[in-house]
N, C-alpha and C positions, 0 to 999 in steps of 0.2 A: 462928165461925159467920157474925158478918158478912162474913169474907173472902172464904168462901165462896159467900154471895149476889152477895156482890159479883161473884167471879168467875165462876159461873155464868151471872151476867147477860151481864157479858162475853164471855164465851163462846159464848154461844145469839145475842146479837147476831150478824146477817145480816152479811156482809163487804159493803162496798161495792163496786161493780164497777169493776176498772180500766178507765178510757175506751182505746180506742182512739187508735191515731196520727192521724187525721182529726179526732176532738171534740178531742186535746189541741194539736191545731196551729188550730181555731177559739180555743181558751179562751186560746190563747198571743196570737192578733190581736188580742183583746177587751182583756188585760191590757197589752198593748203601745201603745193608742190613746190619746191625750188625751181626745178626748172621742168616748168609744163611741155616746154617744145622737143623735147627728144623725141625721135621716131615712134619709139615704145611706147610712148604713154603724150600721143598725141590725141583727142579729143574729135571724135566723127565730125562730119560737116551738121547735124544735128544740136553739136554742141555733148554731146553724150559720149562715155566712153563705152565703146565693146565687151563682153563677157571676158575676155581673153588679157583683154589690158587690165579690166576690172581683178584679173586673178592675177596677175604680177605686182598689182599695189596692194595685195594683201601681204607683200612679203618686203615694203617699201619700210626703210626705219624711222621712218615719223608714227608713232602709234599712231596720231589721230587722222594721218591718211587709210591705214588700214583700215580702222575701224568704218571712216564713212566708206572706204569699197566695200565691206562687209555689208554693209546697209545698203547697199548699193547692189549687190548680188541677191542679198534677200528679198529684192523686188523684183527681182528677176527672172529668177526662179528657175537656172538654168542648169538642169542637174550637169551640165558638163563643168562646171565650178564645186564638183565634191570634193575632189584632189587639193585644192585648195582650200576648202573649207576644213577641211581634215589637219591640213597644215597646221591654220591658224588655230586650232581646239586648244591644239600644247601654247599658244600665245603668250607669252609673259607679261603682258597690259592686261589683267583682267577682264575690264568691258570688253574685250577681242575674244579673250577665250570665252566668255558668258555666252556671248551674239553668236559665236560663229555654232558652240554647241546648241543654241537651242534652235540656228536656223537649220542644224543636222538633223536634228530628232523632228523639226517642225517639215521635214522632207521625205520620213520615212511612209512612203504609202507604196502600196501594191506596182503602181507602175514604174516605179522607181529599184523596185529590188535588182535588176539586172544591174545597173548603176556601183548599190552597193555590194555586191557578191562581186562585181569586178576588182573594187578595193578595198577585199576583205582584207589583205597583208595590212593595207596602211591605218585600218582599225584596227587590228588587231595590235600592231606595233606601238598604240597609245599605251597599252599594259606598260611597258617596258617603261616609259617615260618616267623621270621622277618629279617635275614640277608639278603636275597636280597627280593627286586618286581617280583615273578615269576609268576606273573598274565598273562603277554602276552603271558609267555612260556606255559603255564598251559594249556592259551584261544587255542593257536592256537594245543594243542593235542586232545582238546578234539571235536573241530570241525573239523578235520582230522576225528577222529573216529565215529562223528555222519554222516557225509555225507559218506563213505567210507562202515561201518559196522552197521548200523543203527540195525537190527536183533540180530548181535549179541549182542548189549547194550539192546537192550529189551529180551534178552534169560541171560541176565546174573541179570536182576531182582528176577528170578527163583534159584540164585544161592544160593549155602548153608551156602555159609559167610554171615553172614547178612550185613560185612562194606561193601562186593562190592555190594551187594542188594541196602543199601541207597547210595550205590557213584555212581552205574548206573543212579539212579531215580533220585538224585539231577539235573546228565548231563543234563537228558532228560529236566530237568523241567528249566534249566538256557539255554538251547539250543532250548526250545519253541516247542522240539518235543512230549508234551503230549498235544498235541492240536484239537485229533477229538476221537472220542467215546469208538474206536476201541484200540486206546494204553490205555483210561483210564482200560477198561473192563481187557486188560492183564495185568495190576498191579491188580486189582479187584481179580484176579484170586489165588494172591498170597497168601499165608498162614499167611504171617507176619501183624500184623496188626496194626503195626504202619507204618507200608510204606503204607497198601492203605491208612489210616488217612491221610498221606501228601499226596500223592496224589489226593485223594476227597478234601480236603481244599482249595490246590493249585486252581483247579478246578474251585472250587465255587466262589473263590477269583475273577475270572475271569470275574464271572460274566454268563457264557457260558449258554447257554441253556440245557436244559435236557428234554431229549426224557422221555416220557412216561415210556416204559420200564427200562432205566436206573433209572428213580425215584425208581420203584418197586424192582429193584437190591439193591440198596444204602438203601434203608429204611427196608430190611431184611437181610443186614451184619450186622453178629452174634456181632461186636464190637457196644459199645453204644454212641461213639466218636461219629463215623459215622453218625448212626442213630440221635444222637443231631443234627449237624453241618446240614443235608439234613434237617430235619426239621427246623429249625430257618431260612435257604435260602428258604423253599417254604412258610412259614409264612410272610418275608420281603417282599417277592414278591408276596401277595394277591392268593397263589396257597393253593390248598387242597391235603391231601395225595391223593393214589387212592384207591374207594371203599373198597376194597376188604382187606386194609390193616388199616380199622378204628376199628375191632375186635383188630386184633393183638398190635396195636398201644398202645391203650388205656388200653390192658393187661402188658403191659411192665414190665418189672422189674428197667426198671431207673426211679424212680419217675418224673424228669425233660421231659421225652419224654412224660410222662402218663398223664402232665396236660399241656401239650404245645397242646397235641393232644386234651385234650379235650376243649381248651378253641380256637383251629382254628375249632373245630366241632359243637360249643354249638350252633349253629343255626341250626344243621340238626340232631344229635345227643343225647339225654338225658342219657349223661354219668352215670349221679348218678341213675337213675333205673339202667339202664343194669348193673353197679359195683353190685347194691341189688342182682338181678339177679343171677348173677354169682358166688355172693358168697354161696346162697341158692341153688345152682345146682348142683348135682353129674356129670350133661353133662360136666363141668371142670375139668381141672386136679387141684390139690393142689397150684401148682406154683400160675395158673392165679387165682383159688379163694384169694391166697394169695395176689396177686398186687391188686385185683380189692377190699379187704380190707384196703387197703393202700391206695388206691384210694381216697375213702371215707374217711379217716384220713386226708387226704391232704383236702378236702374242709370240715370239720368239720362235718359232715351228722348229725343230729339231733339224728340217731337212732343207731348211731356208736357204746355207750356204750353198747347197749341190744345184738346188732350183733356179739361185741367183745367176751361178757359173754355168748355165744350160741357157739361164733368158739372155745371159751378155750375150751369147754367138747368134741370137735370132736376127732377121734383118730391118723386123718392125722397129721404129726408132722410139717409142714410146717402152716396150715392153725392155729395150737395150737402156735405155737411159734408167731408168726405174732397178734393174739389175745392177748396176753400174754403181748408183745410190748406195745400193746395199753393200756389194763388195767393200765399198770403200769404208763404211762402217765397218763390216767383219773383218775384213783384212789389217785395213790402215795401210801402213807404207805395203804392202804385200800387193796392193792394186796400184801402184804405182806404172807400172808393164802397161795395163790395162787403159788408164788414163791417158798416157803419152801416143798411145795406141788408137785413142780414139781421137784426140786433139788431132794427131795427122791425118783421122778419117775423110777421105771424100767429100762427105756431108757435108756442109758449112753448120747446118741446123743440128749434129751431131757433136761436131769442136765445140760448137757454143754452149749447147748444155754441160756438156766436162766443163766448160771454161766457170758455169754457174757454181756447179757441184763444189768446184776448187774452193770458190768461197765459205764456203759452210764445213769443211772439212778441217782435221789438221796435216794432213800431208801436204808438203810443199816440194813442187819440183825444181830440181836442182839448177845452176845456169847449164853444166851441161845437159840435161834433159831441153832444157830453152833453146842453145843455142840450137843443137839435133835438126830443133822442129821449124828453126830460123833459116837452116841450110836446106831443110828440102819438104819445101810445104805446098801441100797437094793443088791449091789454087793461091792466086797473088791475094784473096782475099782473107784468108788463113793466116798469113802476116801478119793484117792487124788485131788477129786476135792471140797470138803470139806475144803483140807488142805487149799486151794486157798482164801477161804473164810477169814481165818482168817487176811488175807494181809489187809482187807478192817476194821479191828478192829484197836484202838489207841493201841500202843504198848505195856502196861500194860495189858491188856486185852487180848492180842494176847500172851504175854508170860505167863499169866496163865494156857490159854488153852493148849498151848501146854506142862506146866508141869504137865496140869492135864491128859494130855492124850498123854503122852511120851511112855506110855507102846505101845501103837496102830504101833511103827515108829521100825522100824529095826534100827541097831548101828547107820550103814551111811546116812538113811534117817532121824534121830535124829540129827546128827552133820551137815546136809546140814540146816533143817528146825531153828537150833539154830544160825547161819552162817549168814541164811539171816534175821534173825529179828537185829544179831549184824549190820548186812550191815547199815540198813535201822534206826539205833538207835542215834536219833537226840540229841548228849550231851545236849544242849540247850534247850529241852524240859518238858515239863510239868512234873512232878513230880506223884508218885501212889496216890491219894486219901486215905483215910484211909479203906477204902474198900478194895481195893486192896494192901493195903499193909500189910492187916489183910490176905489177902487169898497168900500172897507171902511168907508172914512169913513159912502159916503150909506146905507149897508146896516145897518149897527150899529145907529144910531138906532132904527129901521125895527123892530127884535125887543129890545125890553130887556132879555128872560129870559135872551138869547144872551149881551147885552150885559156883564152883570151878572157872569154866571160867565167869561165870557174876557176879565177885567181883566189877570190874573197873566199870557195868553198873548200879548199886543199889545206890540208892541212900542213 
């Protein structure tokens, strides 16, 4: 009798329900984690983890939690888990990389491209990988996505990441679809200018023909890459710019475009009058007086020096500075007058370029030229470009100046200017001359803060 309660009970007892492959691949993650309770990878009131936890345990170091989130994603079906699944491809557990590439490829369909074109970089950046060859896996997405969504890889050229910018345009250009006018023109379009750069190269590399108007495109992109690379392909190939752009050309501000143009012109063209020309005209602006003096630098013009000493007195600071350049070539120490002359200019934007030229040059101005410009400089802001000066003096020299004119410098602009002559103080160097070591003597005394810290540097 009791057996039979008993088994009756048994019996009328409900069967529990078998879970599903879904709840029993959560319940497998849950039993697989150390410690299930952290915020991160807690478990919905479902019992079920979310897509978003599911793609943080693909990156968990228990291989075999990863793998059941992988299984666990692949039911899912949630294309916001490609980032991750992307991750896990390179996976060093095999079964992970297996599962994770073939639920990528098993993902690729039409409504999904916009997904993928978004992480074109981080497919592409599998090449790069050394643990597996994901070259076929890589080949066969991205010619999916060229035959498939062909528009949107050429609208994600446009985009604001610049890595999917170059990862669209590389597709395009290993997948052979930059191949008629019309796709070069919408890179062309781009703002970025190193992706039209590869793509005009690419181009040319090919060899391809170019329309007429496409020349006039390419040869007035504002980059001068460009503008190089179309000229030297229409020079290799017996071509001339067009008309209308042998002004422009031969004004350039790349030196390299300005004599390629005029040595493919010297048979239609007499570059060196029109540079005369143009420098003598107010119908120019500054910029192109300035290149078309540069111009004439570049083939040595006979009348260079008198041009140069005519541009120095103009008031345009472009066509002044550019003059100034040359002097200092032609002359050498003979523009010495001229430089000092302009460093106490007015201008701030005038000192500053002497102060550039100084660097490229070998003339060096003296400390008394320095001090001169120390004792009476046009603005307080002239000073600091002064101070700059004295970088270009040997180190004795440079630290007289500065004790002689330490009053000039606020505490902290003293202890920066004192700082960097320590930076830059070669132990191993040349020793004061007796001159200067006469005028360090009466100077030292004079600043004892100076004093105090340049004991270790005296010799």
């Amino acid at each position: 009798m009791k057996n039979n309660t008993f088994l009756s009970r048994w019996l009328s007892r409900k069967a529990k329900p078998v879970p599903d492959a879904e709840t029993l691949t959560h319940r497998q993650i849950l039993t697989l984690l150390d410690s299930p309770w952290q915020p991160e990878l807690r478990p919905g009131p479902d019992g079920k983890y979310s897509v978003e936890t599911l793609c943080l345990l693909t990156r968990h170091h228990n291989g075999y939690v990863r793998e059941k989130a992988l299984h666990a994603l692949t039911g899912a079906e949630d294309i916001s888990a490609l980032d991750a699944l992307l991750v896990a491809v390179n996976d060093w557990v095999k079964p992970v990389h297996h599962l994770a590439a073939a639920t990528v490829i098993a993902w690729l369909m039409p409504a999904s491209t916009p997904a993928f074109i978004a992480h074109l970089p981080q497919i592409r950046k599998l090449l790069t990988c050394k643990r597996y060859d994901h070259h076929a896996f890589v080949s066969q997405i991205l010619r999916y996505l060229v035959d498939e969504d062909l528009p949107g890889l050429q609208r994600a050229l446009h985009s604001l990441e610049r890595s999917l910018r170059d990862a669209a345009l590389r597709t395009l250009i290993e997948q052979d679809r930059l191949d008629d006018e019309n796709a070069l023109l919408n890179v062309l379009a781009n703002r970025d200018s190193n992706l039209r750069a590869i793509a005009v190269e690419y181009w040319l590399a090919k060899n391809r023909l170019l329309s007429p108007g496409l020349i006039l495109r390419l040869l007035q992109d504002p980059w001068a890459r460009i503008r190089r690379a179309v000229l030297l392909y229409l020079d290799e190939h017996g071509q001339r710019p067009p008309v209308e752009l042998y002004q422009p050309l031969l004004l350039d501000k790349n030196t390299l475009i300005q004599q390629r143009t005029r040595r493919m012109l010297e048979k239609v063209v007499d570059a060196s009058a029109f540079w005369q020309q143009v420098v003598c005209s107010d119908d120019y602006t500054p910029t192109q007086r300035r290149s078309a003096l540069y111009g004439l630098k570049e083939i040595r013009h006979p009348g260079l020096l008198a041009l140069a000493q005519w541009g120095y007195t103009l008031q345009a600071p472009a066509i002044r500075n550019a003059a100034l350049h040359i002097l200092l070539e032609l002359e050498g120490d003979g523009a010495r007058e001229r430089v000092t002359e302009t460093l106490a200019h007015p201008s701030l934007a005038l000192a500053l370029a002497a102060l550039r030229l100084l660097k490229h040059t070998t003339l060096k101005l003296t400390s008394a030229d320095i001090q001169q410009l120390l004792d009476t400089p046009a603005t307080a802001s002239h000073r600091f470009i002064y101070w700059r000066l004295l970088h270009q003096l040997n180190k004795w020299d440079w630290l007289i100046l500065l004790l002689r004119n330490h009053a000039l410098l606020a505490e902290s602009e003293r202890d920066e200017q004192l700082q960097l002559w320590i930076s830059r103080f070669n132990q191993a160097g040349i020793a004061p001359s007796a001159r200067q070591r006469e005028s360090l003597t009466l100077l030292l005394p004079q600043v004892p803060a100076f004093h105090q810290r340049l004991r270790g540097y005296l010799p």
